[in-house]
C-alpha positions in Angstrom: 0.0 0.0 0.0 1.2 3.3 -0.9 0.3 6.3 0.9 -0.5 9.4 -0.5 1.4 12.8 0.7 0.2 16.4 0.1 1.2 19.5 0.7 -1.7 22.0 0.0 -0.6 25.1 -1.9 -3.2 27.4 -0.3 -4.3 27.9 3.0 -5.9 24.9 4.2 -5.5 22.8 7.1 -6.7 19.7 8.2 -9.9 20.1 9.2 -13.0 19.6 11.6 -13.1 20.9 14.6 -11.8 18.8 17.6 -11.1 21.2 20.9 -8.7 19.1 23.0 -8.3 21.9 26.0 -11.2 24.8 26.7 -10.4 28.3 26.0 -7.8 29.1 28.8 -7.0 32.8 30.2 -3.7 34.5 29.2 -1.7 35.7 32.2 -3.4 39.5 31.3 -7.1 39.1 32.9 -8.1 41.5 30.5 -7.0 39.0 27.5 -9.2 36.6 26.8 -7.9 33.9 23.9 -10.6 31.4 22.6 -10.9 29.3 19.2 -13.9 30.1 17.1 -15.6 28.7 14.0 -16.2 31.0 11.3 -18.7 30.6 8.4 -18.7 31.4 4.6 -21.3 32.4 3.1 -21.4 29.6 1.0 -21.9 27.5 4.5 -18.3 26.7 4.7 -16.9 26.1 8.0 -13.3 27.6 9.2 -11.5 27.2 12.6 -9.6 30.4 14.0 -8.5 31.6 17.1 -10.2 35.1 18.8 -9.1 37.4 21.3 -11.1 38.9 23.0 -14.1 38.3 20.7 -11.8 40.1 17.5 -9.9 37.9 15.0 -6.1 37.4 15.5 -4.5 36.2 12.5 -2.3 34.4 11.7 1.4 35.2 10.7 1.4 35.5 6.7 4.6 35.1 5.7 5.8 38.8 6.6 2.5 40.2 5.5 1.9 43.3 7.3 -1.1 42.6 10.1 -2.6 45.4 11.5 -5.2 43.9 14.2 -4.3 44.1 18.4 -3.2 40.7 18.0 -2.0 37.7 16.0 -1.8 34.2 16.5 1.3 31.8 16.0 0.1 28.1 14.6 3.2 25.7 16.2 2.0 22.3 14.1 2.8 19.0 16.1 1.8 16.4 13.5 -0.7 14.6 12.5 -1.7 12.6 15.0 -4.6 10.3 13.4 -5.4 10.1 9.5 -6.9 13.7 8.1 -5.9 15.3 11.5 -3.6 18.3 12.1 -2.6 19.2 15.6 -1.5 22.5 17.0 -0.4 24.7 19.7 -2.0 28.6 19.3 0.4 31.2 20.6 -1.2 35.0 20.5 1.4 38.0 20.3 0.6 41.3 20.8 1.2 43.4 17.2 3.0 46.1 19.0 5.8 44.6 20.8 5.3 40.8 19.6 5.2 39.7 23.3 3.2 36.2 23.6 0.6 36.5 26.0 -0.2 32.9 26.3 3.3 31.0 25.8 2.8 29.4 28.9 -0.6 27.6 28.0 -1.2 28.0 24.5 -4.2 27.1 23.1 -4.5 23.3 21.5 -6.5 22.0 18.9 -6.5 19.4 16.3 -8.3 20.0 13.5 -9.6 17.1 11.4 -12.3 16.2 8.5 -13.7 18.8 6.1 -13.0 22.1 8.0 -9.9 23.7 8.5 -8.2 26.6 10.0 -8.2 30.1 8.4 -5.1 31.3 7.0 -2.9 28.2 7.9 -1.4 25.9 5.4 0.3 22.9 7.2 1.8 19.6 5.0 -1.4 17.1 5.2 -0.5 13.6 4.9 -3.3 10.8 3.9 -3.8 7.7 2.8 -6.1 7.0 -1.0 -4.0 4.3 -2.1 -7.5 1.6 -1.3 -9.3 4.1 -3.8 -6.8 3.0 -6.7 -6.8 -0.8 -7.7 -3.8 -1.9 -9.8 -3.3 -5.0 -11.5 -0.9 -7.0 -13.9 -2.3 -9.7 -16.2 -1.3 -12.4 -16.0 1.0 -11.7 -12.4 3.4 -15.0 -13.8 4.3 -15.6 -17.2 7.3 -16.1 -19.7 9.4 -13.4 -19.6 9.3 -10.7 -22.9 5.8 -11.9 -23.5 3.2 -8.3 -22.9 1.6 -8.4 -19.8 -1.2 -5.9 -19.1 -0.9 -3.4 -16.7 -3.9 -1.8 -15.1 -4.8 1.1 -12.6 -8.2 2.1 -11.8 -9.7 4.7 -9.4 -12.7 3.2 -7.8 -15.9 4.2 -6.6 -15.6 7.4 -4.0 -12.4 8.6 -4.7 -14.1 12.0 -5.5 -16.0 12.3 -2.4 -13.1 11.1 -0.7 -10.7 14.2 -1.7 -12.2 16.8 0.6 -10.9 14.2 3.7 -7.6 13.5 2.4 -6.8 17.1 1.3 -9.0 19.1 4.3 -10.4 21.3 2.0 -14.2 21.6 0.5 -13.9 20.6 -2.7 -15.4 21.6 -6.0 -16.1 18.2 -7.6 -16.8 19.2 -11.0 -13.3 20.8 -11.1 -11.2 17.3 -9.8 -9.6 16.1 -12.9 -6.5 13.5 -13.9 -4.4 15.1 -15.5 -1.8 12.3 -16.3 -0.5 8.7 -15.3 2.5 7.5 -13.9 3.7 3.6 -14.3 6.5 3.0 -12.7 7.2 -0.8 -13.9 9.5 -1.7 -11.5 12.4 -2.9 -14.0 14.0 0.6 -14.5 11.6 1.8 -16.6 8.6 4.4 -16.3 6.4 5.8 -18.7 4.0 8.8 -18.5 0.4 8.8 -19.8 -2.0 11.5 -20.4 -4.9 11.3 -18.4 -7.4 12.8 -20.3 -10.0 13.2 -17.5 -10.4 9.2 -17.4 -10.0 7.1 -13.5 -8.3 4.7 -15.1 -4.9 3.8 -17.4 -4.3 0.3 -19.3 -1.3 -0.2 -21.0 1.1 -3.4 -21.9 5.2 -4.0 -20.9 7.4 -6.7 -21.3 9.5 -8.3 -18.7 13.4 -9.4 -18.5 13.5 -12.3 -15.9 12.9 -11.3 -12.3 10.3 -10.6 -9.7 9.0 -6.7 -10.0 6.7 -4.4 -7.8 4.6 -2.0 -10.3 3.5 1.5 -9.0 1.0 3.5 -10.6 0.3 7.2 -9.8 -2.5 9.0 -10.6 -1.6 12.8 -10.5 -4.8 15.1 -9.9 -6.1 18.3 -9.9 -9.1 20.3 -8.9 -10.1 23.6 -7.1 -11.0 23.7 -3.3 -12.6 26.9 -1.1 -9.6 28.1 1.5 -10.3 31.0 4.4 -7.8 34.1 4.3 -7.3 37.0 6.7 -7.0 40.4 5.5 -4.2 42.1 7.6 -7.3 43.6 9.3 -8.6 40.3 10.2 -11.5 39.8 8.4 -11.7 36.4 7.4 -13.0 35.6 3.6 -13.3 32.4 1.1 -11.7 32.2 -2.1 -11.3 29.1 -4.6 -8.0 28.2 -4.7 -6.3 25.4 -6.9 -4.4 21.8 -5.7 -2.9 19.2 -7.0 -2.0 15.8 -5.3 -0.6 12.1 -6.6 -2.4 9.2 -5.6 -0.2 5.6 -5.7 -0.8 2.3 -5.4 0.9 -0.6 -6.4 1.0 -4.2 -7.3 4.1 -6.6 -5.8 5.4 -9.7 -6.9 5.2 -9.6 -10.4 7.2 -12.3 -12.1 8.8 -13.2 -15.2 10.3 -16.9 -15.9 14.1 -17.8 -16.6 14.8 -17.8 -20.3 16.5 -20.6 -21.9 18.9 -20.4 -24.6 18.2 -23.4 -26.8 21.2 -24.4 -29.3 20.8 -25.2 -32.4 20.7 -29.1 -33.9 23.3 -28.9 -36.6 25.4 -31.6 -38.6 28.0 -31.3 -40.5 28.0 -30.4 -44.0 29.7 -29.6 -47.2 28.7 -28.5 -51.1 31.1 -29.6 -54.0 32.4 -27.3 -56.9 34.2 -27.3 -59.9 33.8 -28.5 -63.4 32.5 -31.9 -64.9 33.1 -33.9 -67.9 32.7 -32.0 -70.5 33.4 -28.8 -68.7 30.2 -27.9 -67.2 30.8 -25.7 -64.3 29.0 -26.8 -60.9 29.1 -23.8 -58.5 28.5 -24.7 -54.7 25.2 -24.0 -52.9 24.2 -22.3 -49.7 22.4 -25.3 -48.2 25.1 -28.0 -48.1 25.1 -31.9 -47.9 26.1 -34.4 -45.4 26.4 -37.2 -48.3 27.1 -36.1 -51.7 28.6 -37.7 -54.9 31.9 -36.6 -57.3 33.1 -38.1 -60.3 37.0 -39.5 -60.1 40.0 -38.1 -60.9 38.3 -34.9 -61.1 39.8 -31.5 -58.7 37.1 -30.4 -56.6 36.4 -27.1 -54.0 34.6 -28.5 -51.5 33.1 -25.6 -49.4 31.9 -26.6 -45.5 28.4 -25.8 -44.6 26.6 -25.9 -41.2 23.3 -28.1 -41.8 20.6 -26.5 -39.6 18.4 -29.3 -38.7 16.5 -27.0 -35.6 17.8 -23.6 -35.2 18.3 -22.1 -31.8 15.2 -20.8 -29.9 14.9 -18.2 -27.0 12.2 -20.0 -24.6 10.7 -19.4 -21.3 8.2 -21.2 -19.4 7.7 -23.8 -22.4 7.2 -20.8 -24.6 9.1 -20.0 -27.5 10.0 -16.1 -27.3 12.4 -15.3 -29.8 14.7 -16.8 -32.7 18.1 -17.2 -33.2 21.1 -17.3 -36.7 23.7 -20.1 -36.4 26.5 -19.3 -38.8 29.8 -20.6 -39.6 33.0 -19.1 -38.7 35.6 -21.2 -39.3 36.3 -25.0 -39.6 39.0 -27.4 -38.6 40.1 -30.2 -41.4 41.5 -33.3 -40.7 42.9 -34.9 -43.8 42.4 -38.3 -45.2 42.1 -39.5 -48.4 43.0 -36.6 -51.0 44.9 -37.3 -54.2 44.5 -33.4 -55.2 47.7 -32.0 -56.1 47.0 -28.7 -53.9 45.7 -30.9 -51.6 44.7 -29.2 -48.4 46.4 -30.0 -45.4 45.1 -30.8 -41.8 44.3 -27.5 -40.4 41.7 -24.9 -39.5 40.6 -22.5 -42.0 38.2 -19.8 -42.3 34.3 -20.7 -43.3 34.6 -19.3 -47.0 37.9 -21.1 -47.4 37.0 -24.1 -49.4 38.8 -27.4 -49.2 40.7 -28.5 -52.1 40.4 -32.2 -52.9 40.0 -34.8 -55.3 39.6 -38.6 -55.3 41.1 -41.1 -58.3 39.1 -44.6 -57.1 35.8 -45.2 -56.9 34.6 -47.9 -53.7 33.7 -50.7 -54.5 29.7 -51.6 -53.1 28.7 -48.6 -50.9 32.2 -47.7 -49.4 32.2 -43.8 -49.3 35.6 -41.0 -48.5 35.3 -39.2 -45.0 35.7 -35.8 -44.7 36.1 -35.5 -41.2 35.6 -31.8 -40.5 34.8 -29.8 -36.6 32.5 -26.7 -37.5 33.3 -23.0 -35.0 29.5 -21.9 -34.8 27.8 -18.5 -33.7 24.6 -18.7 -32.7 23.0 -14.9 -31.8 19.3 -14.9 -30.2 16.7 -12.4 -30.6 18.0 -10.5 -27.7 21.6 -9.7 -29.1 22.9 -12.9 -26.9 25.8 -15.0 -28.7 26.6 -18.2 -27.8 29.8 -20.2 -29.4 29.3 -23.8 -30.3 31.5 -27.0 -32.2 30.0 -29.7 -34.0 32.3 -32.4 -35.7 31.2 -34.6 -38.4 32.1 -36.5 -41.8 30.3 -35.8 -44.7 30.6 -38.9 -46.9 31.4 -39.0 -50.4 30.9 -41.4 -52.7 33.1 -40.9 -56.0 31.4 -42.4 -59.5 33.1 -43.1 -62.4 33.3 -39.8 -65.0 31.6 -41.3 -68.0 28.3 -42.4 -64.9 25.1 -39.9 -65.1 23.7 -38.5 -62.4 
């Protein structure tokens, strides 16, 4: 739960009246200090401390005052939910002397009212009036997850507690949204008057808290003294965040599945009769050549099942095995630039050639180990070796195939 803090730009307190201590006599007989509730004439109720029957008020931020006395608001907390506690101290104007330090006059204010002229930090609690939600709480990670927040029923009427201020409902408005994702990220909405935001994100692995803030606005009545302490009401603006959250948001492990890949090879050069054979991109694990002829044999991966990105048995992204170089271990090669035993790179063909046909089915080896790459979706590479032969079976020249 995630509370909700305020600070009202205006002068409002936190409201209803709640005297804790009767009006008590300054030390001067003749002063008599007492907390009063004044009226609008809109029906508006405002607390405010009187001396002897006149208005004393408060200090306005070195706003000139220009009544017998005025009154000193010391704020000790908020001792209870929409409640503002204070001690009243009343100076004289002329010399600033307190005429109650000794005993000063306490009250805590609480509910819709609150006291004229003062404008204290408020700090409340709305985060039960906003419901927010991920769909599904647990699933593969990168898959979209839905992400809710919704004000619910009486968060309007609720304002004028949280904020101690009457409020003007028709002016409360969202102006934007707030989702803090909980991965490092955070986006920002507008809020187009609506109570509620939905949205989609995608998780990396992990267990994430989501907050959501709805930030609001509106217009409330606040109580003012002129410096000649006549109280009056004016409609003054606010603005206040309201945040709630949903925890334990999850996202599976993803697994980096390899590729299934064998080892294979595509033959070049030119056949009886001179036709050219260029090699192909696929490559062969068993191919035929006729004898005696010089072949460029060029090595090719053989992707049976590429490499997958999965996560809770769901496949979430792809992945591109290539080749980057191969080791060749000679055997039978009667090419006079045979190529030796070595490891060469991928577009480096091998140079052989074979003089005897097998007899039955006897096939040549070409024992090769394949260097893979293998990069997933998300940029991650992964080295691999596969070693294999690709078998060859060599036909006489004058054959047809």
């Amino acid at each position: 739960m995630t509370a909700l803090r305020l600070l009202v730009g205006f002068g409002l307190a936190l409201g209803a009246l709640l005297l804790l201590a009767p009006a008590v006599m300054a030390f001067d007989p003749k002063v008599s200090v007492s907390l009063q509730t004044w009226s609008s004439d809109k029906g508006n109720g405002y607390i405010g401390v009187q001396v002897n029957g006149r208005w004393a008020p408060p200090e306005q931020g070195g706003q000139p005052v220009r009544t017998e006395f005025w009154s000193e608001w010391q704020s000790q907390g908020n001792p209870s939910p929409f409640c503002h506690a204070f001690w009243v101290i009343v100076h004289r104007t002329s010399d600033g002397t307190a005429v109650n330090s000794a005993n000063p006059e306490a009250t805590t204010v609480c509910g819709p009212q609150s006291a004229i002229g003062v404008a204290p930090s408020g700090f409340a609690d709305m985060s039960l009036y906003l419901a927010v939600a991920v769909d599904p709480v647990t699933a593969p990670a990168r898959t979209d997850r839905a992400v809710t927040a919704e004000l619910t029923t009486g968060w309007r009427a609720y304002l004028g507690k949280a904020i101690s201020a009457y409020v003007i409902p028709s002016s409360v408005r969202v102006e934007r949204w707030t989702a803090d994702f909980g991965d490092g990220t955070s986006r920002t909405f507008p809020g187009d008057g609506t109570d509620s935001l939905s949205t989609t994100h995608r998780y990396d692995a992990g267990t994430f808290d989501v907050v959501a803030t709805a930030h609001v606005t509106g217009q409330a009545y606040g109580a003012f003294f002129t410096p000649d302490g006549v109280p009056l009401e004016r409609v003054v603006p606010f603005a206040l965040d309201i945040s709630n959250s949903a925890t334990g948001v999850s996202a599976l492990p993803i697994d980096y599945v390899p590729p299934v890949v064998t080892v294979g090879a595509s033959p070049s050069g030119a056949l009886p009769g001179g036709t050219a054979v260029p090699p192909d991109a696929a490559g062969h694990d068993a191919l035929w050549w006729p004898r005696g002829l010089h072949c460029s044999l060029y090595v090719r991966p053989v992707i049976v099942t590429e490499g997958v990105m999965r996560s809770g048995g769901v496949v979430i992204g792809g992945a591109k095995t290539v080749l980057l170089s191969y080791r060749y271990e000679r055997g039978a090669n009667d090419a006079a630039d045979a190529t030796p035993t070595g490891s060469y790179a991928a577009a480096t063909p091998v140079a052989i050639q074979w003089d005897v046909p097998l007899a039955g089915a006897g096939t040549y080896p070409v024992h090769l180990v394949l260097a893979l790459e293998t990069t997933y979706a998300d940029g991650t590479v992964r080295d691999s070796e596969v070693a294999g032969d690709v078998a060859v079976t060599v036909v006489y020249a004058a054959v047809s195939h």
